[in-house]
C-alpha positions in Angstrom: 100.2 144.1 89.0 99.9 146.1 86.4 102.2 148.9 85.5 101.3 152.5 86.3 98.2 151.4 88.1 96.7 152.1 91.2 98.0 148.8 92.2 101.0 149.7 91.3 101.5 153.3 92.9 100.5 151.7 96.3 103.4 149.2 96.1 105.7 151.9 94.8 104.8 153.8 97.9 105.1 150.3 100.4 108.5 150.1 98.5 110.3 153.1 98.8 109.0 152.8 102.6 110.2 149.3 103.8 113.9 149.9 101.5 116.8 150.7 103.9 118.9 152.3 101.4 116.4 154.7 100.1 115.5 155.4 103.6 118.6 156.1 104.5 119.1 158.2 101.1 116.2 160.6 102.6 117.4 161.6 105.3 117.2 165.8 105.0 116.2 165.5 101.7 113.2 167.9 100.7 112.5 166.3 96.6 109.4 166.7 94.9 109.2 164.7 91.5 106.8 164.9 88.8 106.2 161.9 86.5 104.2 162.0 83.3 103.7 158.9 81.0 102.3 159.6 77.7 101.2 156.7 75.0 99.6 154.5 77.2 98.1 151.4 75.7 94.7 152.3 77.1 94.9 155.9 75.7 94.8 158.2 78.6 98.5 159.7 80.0 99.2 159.0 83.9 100.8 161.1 86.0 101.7 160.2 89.2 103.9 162.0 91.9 107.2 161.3 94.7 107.2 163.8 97.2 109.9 163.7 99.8 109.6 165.8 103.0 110.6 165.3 106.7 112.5 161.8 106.2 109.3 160.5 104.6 108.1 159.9 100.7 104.4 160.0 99.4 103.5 158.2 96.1 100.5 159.1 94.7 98.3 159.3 91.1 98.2 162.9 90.2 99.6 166.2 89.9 102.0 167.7 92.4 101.9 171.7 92.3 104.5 172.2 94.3 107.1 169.8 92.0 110.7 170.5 91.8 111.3 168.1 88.9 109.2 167.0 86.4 109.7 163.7 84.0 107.8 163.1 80.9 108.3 160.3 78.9 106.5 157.9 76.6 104.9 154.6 77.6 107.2 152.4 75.8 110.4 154.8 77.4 108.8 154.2 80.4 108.7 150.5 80.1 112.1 150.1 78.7 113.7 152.1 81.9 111.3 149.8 84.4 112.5 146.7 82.7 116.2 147.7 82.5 116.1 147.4 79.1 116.6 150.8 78.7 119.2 153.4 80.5 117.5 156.4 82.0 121.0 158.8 80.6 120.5 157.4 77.5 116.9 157.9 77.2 117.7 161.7 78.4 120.2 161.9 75.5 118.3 161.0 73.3 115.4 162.8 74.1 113.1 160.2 74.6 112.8 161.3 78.5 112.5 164.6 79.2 113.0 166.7 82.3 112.1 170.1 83.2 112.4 172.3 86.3 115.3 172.5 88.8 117.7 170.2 87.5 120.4 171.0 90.0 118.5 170.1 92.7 118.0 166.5 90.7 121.3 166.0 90.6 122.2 166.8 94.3 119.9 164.3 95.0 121.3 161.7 92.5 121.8 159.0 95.4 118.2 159.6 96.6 117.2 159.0 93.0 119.1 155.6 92.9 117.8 154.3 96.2 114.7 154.9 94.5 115.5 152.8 91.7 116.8 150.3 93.4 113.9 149.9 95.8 111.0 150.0 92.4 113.0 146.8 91.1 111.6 144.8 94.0 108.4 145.1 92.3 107.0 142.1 90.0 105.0 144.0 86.9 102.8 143.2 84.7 103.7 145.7 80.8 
């Protein structure tokens, strides 16, 4: 499927529910992430939203209001991260991903963040 698509946010959303570890990475955990890809080969930016309440997470296209975090990056940042061909902390060092809002409560939540990772791997993409 192709990345950042419709398609796509669906099986993030499937993912992040049928992954043990983020499951278990959840529990408690009140996180609302904002994601923002600019650059996209067809033009238009994406946006698209994690919000995780009550041991539960909701992917969606779109813009969260009530985000605790957001993440804007390029397309090709964006790619690079997906495909492991580019390290998220070294991206945010070198300002090619940038993150505004509470950032303390990002880094509490670090583990969540991984789970998450880990459980968007499992996804075959199309770039």
């Amino acid at each position: 499927m192709q990345f950042l698509s419709e398609e796509y946010v669906a099986a993030t959303a499937d993912a992040l529910a049928s992954h043990a570890g983020f499951n278990t990475a959840i529990s408690g955990v009140e996180l609302a992430l904002q994601f923002r890809v600019t650059d996209m080969p067809e033009g238009d930016d994406v946006a698209y939203y994690v919000d995780i309440r009550g041991d539960a997470a909701v992917v969606s296209l779109g813009e969260l209001e009530t985000a605790d975090v957001t993440i804007t990056n390029n397309y090709e940042t964006a790619t690079g991260i997906s495909t492991g061909d580019l390290n998220t902390q070294m991206a945010f060092m070198t300002g090619k991903l940038k993150v505004s809002g509470e950032m303390a409560k990002l880094m509490l939540n670090q583990n969540t963040i991984n789970e998450m990772t880990k459980a968007m791997g499992q996804i075959e993409v199309e770039y």
